[in-house]
Residue, then its C-alpha position, 0 to 999 in steps of 0.5 A: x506480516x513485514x513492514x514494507x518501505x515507500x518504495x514497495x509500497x509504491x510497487x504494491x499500490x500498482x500491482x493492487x491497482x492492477x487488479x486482476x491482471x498481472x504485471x510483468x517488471x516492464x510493467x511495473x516499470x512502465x507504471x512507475x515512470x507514468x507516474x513521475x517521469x523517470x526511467x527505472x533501472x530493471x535490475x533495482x526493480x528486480x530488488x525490490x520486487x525480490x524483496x516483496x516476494x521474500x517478505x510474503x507480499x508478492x507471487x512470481x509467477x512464471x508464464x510464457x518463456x522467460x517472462x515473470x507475472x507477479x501476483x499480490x498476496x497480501x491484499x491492500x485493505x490487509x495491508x493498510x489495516x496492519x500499517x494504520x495498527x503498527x502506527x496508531x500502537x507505536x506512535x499513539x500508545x493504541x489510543x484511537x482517541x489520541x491519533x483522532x485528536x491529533x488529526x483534528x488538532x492539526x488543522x490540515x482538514x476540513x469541516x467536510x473531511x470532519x464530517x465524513x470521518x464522524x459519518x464513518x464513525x458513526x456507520x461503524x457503529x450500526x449492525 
């Protein structure tokens, strides 16, 4: 699996929310410009969409005259657990302990967000 950059994972989180059905580059744009309010050029969306296809995320499929439909092929939850190891390998030398403590450490959570994080923990550790 590729790393993919801000920009594909924006594309990526709309085709993942899109769930089963399958987004066009209008669409794709239409998505992106109701998120942030700005225009896309289609041949830029086309780029980066080949980029996803070559890096094995994307599916083009041909349907309907001339008109493309992309499918996701690397899931979300696939996809966050190979990015969330790159990082914690990279950054942390593999040590959860270490992500966890800087986590803690910053100060930017709150008592409820700790909470849930040991409620998480903690399920992980039943059969």
């Amino acid at each position: 699996m590729h790393q993919i950059s801000p920009q594909e994972a924006e594309i990526m989180k709309i085709i993942w929310g899109a769930g089963d059905e399958k987004l066009t580059t209008r669409d794709i744009e239409a998505h992106l410009a109701a998120i942030d309010g700005k225009n896309r050029n289609i041949s830029s969306l086309m780029t980066v969409l080949a980029r996803l296809v070559d890096k094995g995320f994307l599916d083009p499929v041909k349907k309907f005259r001339q008109s493309i439909y992309y499918e996701a092929i690397v899931q979300e939850a696939e996809y966050k657990a190979y990015a969330t190891k790159l990082f914690i390998d990279g950054i942390h030398s593999g040590k959860l302990s270490s992500f966890v403590s800087t986590l803690l450490d910053s100060g930017q959570y709150t008592q409820h967000d700790i909470d849930e994080m040991r409620n998480t923990l903690n399920q992980s550790r039943q059969p």
